[in-house]
N, C-alpha and C positions, 0 to 999 in steps of 0.2 A: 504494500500500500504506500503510497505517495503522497508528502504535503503538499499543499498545490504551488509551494514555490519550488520545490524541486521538480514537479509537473511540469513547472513552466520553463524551468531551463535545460529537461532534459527534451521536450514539445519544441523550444525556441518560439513559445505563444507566452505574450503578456501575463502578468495575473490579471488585469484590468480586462485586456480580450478574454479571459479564462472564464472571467464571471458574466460576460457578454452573452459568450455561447452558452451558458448553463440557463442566464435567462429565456435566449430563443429558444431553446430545446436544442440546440446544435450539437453542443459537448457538455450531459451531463457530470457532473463529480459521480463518482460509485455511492459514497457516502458524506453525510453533512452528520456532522457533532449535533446534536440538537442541543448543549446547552454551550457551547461555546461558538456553534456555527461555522466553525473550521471544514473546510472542504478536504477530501482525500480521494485520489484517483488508484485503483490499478495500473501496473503496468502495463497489462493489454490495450487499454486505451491510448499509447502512443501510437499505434496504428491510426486509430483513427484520427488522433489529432495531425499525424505526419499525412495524411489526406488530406486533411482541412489545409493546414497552408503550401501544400503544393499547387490543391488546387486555387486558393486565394493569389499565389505567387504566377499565376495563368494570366490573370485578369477576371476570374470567375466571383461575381456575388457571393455575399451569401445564401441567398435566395438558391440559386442556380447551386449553391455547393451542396444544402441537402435533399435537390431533387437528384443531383450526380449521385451522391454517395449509396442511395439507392440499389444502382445499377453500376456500383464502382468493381465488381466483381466478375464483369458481364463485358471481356475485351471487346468485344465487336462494339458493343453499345459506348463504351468511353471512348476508343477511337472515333468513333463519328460524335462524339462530344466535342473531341480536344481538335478532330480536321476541324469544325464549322469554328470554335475560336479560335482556330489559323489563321483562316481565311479573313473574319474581321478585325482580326488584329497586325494582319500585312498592309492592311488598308489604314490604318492609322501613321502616327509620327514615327520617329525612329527611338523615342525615347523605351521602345515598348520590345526592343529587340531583345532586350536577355529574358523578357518573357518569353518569346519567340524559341528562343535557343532552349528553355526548362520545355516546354512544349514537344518541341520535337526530339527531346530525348525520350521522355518517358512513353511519346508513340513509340519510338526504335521497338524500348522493353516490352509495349504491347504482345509487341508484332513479334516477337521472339518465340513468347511460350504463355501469353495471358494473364502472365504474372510479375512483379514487382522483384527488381534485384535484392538478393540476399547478402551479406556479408560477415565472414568469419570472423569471431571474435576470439580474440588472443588474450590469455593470461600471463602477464611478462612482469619483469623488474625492470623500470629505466634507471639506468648504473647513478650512483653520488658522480657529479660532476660539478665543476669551479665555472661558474656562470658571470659574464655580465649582465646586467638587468639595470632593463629600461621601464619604468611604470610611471603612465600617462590614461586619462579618459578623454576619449576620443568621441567623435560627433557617431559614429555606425560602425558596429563590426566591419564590414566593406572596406572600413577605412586602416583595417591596421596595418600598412604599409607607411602610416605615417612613423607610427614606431621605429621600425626598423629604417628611416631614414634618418630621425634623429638621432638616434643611437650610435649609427655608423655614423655621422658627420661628430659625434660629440668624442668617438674614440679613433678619428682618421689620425689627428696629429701625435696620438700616441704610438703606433704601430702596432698594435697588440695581435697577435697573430690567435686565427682560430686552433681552435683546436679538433682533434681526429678521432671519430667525428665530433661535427661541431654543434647536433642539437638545435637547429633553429626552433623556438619551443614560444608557443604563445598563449600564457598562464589567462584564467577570466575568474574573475574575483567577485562578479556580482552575484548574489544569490539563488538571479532569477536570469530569462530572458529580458533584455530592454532593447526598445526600438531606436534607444540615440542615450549618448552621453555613459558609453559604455566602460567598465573601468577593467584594463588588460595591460599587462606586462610580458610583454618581451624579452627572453633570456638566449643567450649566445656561449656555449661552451666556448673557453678560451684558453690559452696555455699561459705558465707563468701565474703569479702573486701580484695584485697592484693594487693604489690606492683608489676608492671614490673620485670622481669626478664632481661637477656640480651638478648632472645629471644622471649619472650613470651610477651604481651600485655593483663591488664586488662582491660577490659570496659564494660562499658550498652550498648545494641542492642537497640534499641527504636522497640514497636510493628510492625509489618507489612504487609497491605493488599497484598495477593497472590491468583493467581489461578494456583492449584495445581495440580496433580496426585498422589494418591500412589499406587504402584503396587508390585507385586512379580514377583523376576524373576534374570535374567540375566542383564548387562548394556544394551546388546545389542538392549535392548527395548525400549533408552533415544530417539532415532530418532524418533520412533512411538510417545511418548510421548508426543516430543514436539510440535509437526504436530498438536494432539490436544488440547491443551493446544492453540498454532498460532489458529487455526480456533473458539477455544472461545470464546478466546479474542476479533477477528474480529467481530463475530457474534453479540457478546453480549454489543458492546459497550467500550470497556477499551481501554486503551493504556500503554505501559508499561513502568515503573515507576523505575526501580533500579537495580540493578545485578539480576543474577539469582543465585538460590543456590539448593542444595540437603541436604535434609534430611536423611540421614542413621540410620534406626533404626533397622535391622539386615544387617550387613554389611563381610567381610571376616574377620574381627576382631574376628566374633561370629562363622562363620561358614564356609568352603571349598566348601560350597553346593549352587553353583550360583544358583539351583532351589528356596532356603531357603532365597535370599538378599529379606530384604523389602525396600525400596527408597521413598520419597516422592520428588519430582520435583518441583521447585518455582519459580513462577515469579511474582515479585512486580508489583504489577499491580493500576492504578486508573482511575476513569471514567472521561471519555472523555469532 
């Protein structure tokens, strides 16, 4: 069972949106506290919620989202969903193109086997390592390349060399999902001992148990991800234990080719 702020940052849905859908009848909570009113989801309802904002991430209503979800089971019928908002979203501005691009991936998976990509989840140590670290709140997750600009521009005239490997690692400290003003840190395995800068922080990561994914691909596959990663966890006994973080080990740094991003997804995790 799930409070609804972990709900919502494992969902990447508001709590504010959270109590939205529960009004409409969209995304019930499983259970309300009747004397505290606290909400609590299972974890099987990340499925449905990893539905709800893929389809919202289309251009889809909400209106339009619980007549889909219906028939979201039903490939013939969601393809001829997601062609007709093709078609009128090729017709609009160009602001509307990385809808376009989540659109015609998830036709690809359609069209494959009528069913939604799965992904392996991994139970690992990520090793103690000697980190720089950047921590900054930034206007939108989208935006955390401002990070790792300032970081590197605040440690260029030091020479400080990475280190093998070097962990590009992008720590998120807020409790929940937020839609702006997100607060995330930035770490870089480094080699060598050094002092603080005026923005930069040196220190030791201590090791740490996670279960994982890594995949290829676009972000747009961190909802999928984390869905399974939640039902793991559930299944398998754990509970979780610490921030979550992302691994970047082909990121836009290296390449323009969201087909080309490699991500590793983390959640500290320990047994129950």
């Amino acid at each position: 069972m799930l409070r609804i702020g972990d709900f919502s940052k494992l969902s990447r849905i508001t709590i504010k949106m959270l109590r939205h859908y529960d009004e409409i009848g969209l995304l019930k909570p499983d259970t309300v506290d009747d004397f505290t009113g606290y909400r609590y989801y299972q974890e099987s309802q990340l499925l449905q919620a990893e539905r709800i904002v893929l389809l919202k991430n289309m251009g889809f209503g909400l209106t339009a989202i619980a007549e889909i979800l219906v028939n979201y089971t039903d490939a013939r019928e969601m393809e001829r969903f997601l062609m007709l908002q093709k078609q009128e979203m090729l017709a609009q501005s160009a602001e509307i193109q990385e809808k376009i691009r989540i659109l015609d991936s998830t036709i690809n998976w359609l069209r494959k086997d009528g069913t939604m990509m799965e992904y392996e989840v991994c139970l690992k140590i990520v090793p103690e390592r000697y980190v720089a670290s950047f921590r900054q709140i930034i206007p939108e997750y989208a935006a955390e390349g401002i990070l790792w600009q300032n970081m590197r521009q605040e440690l260029a005239p030091l020479q400080i060399q990475d280190a093998n490997p070097s962990y590009p690692i992008v720590v998120y400290h807020d409790g929940e999902y937020k839609e702006r003003d997100v607060d995330v840190e930035a770490q870089l395995a480094v080699q060598g001992k050094h002092e603080d800068t005026g923005r930069v922080t040196f220190k030791k990561v201590e090791a740490v148990q996670v279960a994982s994914v890594t995949y290829k691909g676009g972000y747009e596959q961190i909802s999928r991800v984390n869905e399974n990663i939640a039902r793991w966890i559930a299944d398998n006994g754990y509970e979780y234990a610490g921030n979550s973080f992302n691994i970047y080990y082909v990121s836009p740094a290296q390449t323009k080719d969201s087909k080309e991003f490699v991500t590793e997804v983390c959640y500290p995790v320990k047994k129950k």
